[in-house]
matplotlib code that plots the C-alpha trace (Angstrom):
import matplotlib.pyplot as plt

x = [-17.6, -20.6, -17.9, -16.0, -18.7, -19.7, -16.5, -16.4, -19.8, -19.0, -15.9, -18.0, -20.3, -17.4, -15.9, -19.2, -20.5, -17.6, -18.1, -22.0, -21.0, -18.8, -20.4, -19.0, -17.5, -15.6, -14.6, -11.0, -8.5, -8.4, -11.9, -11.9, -13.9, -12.4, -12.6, -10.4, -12.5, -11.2, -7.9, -6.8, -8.3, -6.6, -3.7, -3.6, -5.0, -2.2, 1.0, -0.4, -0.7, 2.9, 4.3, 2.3, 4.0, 7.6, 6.9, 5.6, 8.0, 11.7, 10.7, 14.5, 16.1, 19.1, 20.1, 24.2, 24.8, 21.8, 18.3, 15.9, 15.0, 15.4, 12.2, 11.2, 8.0, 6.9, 4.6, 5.3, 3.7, 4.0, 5.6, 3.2, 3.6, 7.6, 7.1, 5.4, 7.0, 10.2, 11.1, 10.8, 13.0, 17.0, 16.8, 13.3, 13.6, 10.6, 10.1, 7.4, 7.4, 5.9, 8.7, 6.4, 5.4, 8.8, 9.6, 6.9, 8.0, 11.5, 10.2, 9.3, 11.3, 12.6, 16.1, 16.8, 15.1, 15.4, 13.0, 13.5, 12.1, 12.1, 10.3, 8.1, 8.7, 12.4, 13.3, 17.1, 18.0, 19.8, 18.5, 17.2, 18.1, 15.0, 13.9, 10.6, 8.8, 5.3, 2.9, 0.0, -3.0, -1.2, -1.4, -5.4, -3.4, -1.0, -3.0, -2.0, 1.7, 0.4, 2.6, 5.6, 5.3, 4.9, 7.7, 10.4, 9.0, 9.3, 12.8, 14.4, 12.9, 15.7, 15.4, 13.3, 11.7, 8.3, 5.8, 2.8, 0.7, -2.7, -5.6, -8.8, -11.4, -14.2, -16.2, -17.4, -20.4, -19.4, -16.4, -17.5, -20.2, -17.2, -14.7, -16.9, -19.1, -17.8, -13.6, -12.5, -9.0, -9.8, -12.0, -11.0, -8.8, -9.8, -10.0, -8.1, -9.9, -7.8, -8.2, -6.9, -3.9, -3.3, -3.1, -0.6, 1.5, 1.5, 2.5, 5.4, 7.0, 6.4, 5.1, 8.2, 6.8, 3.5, 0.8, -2.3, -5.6, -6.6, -9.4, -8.7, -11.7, -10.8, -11.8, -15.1, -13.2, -12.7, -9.4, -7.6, -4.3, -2.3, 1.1, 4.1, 6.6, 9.9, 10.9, 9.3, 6.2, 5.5, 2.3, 1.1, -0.7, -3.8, -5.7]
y = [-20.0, -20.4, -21.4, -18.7, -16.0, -18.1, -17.9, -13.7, -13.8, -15.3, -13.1, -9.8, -11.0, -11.5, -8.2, -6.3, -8.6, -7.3, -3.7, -3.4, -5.0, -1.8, 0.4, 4.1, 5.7, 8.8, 12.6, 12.8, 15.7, 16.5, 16.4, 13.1, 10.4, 7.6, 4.7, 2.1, -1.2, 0.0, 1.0, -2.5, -4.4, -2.6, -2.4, -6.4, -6.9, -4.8, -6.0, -9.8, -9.1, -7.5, -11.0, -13.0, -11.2, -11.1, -15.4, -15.9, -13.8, -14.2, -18.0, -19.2, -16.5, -15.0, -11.4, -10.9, -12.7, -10.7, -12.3, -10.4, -7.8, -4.1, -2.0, 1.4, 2.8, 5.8, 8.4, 6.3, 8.4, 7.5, 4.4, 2.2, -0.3, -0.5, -1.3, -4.4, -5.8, -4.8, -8.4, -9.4, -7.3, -6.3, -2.8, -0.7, 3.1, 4.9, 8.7, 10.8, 15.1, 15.7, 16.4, 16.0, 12.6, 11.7, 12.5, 10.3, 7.4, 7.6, 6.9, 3.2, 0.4, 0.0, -1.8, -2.5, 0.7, 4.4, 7.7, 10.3, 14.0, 13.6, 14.9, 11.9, 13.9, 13.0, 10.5, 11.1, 7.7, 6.0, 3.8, 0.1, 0.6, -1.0, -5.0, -4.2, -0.2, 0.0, 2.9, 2.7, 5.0, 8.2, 8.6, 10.2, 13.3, 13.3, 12.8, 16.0, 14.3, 10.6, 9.8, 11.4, 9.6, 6.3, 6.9, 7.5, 4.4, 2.2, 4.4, 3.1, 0.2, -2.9, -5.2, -8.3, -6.0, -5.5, -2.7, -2.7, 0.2, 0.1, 2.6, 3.8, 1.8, 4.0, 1.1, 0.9, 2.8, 2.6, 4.2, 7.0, 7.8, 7.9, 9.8, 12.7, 13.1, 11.9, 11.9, 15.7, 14.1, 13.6, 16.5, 17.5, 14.8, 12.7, 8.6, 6.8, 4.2, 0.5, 0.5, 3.9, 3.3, 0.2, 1.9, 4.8, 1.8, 0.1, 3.2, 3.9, 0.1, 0.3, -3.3, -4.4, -6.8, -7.9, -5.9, -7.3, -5.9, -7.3, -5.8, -5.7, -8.2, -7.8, -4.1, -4.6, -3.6, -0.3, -1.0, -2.5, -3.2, -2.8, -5.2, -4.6, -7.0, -5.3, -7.0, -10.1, -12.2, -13.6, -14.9, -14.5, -16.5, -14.8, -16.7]
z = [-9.4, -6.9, -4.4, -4.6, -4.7, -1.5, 0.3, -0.4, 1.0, 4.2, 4.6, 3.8, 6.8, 8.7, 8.4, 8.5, 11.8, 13.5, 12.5, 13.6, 16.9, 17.4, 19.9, 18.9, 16.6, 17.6, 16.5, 17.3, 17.5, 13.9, 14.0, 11.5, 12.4, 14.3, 12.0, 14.1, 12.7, 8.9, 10.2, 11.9, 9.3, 7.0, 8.4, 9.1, 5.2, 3.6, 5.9, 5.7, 1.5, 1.6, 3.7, 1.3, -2.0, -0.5, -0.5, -3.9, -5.5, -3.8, -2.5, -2.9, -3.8, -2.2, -1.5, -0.9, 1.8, 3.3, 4.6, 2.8, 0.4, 0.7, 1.2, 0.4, 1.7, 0.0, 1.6, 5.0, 7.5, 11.1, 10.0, 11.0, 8.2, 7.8, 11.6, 11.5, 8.0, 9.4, 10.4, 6.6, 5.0, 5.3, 5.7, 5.4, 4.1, 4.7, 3.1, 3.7, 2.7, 5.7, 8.5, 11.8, 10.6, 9.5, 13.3, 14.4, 12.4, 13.9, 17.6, 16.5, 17.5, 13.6, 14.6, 10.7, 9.3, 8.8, 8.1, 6.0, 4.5, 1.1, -1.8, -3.4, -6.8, -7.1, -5.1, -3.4, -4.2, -7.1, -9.7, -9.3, -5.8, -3.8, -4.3, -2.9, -3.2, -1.4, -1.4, 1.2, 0.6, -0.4, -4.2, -4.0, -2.2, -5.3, -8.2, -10.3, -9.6, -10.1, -13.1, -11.8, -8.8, -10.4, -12.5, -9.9, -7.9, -11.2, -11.5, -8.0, -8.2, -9.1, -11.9, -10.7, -7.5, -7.3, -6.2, -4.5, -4.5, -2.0, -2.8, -1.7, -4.1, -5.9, -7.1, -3.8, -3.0, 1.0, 0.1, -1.9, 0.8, 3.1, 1.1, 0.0, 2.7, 6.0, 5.9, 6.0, 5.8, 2.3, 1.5, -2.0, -3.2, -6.0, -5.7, -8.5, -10.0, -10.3, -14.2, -14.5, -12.0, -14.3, -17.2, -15.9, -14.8, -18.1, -19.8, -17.4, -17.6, -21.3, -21.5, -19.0, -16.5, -14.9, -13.7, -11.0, -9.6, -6.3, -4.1, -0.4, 1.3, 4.9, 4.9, 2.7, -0.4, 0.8, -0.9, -3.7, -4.5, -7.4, -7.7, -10.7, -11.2, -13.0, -16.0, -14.6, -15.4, -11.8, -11.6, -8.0, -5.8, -3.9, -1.6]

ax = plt.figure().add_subplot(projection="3d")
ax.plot(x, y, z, "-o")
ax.set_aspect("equal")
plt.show()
């Protein structure tokens, strides 16, 4: 135990080394703050946790013929993400409501992947479809249509798949400071809690699979993540 809780302590002082030893932070366009430490940490901790998942739980598996799983990437944005795991999967579908991102996303060099409006709601795609659904730091916008949402993802999501679902983390004081006082970005949304997101999953996969909790280190624990195994009981190896 002491060796653990030393080994987080020396990545915290890692991380937060490198973040004092920044020399500005910057008002943007938008007029939201410029948080580029948070967002390439964050960005590296949630693709390198995606690459490490895919491993553990298709290690040896086979797909058709095909050499990978088939992603889809709810609430994708600017595509960011399906960009730089696009190398790991088949094919990559990302969806986002918002048709100027969506436009965005489709100027990246995604050979194997596609962008498209759709309504996060109801899904345009059929059942047990996906081998792989992620959601990246979009269900605090949505939480008056949290369970609907997490019900169409566990709907398209294929027998044996997995989801991963990354969140802003309110048991961090740092983050609260952040979310309420300093992000307009996020000015009246409301931060969903890990236990809570737990529980909605639970009651969605009515007791069908395997459900894990994982806080993010590499970006202070600004972040968590939430991983659901489909009708499987992969245990999942986090380093």
């Amino acid at each position: 135990m002491k060796l653990c809780l030393n080994k987080e302590i020396k990545r915290v002082k890692c991380v937060a080394g490198k973040l004092f030893n920044k020399k500005e932070f910057n008002f943007n366009k938008e007029d939201s703050l410029d948080y580029a430490f948070f967002h390439e940490n964050g960005l590296l901790s949630k693709t390198e946790s995606i690459k490490k998942l895919i491993k553990s739980h298709f290690n040896g598996n086979s797909f058709s013929g095909n050499s990978g799983p088939l992603l889809l990437d709810i609430c994708c944005g600017t595509g960011e993400i399906g960009e730089v795991i696009s190398s790991d999967f088949r094919r990559i579908i990302g969806v986002d409501s918002a048709i100027e991102t969506v436009k965005k996303a489709k100027t990246r060099n995604v050979v194997n992947g596609n962008f498209l409006v759709c309504n996060t709601e109801k899904l345009c795609f059929l059942n047990g479809l996906f081998d792989v659904v992620i959601l990246v730091n979009c269900l605090h916008h949505s939480f008056k249509s949290l369970r609907i949402i997490i019900q169409e993802t566990y709907r398209v999501l294929k027998k044996g798949g997995f989801m991963a679902i990354f969140e802003l983390n309110p048991l961090n004081p740092l983050q609260l400071i952040w979310f309420y006082l300093l992000c307009p970005v996020d000015k009246g949304m409301r931060m969903i809690g890990p236990r809570y997101l737990k529980q909605v999953m639970e009651e969605t996969a009515g007791g069908n699979g395997s459900i894990t909790i994982k806080p993010l280190p590499l970006t202070l624990y600004f972040e968590y993540m939430v991983v659901y195994s489909k009708n499987n009981q992969t245990k999942w190896m986090f380093r």
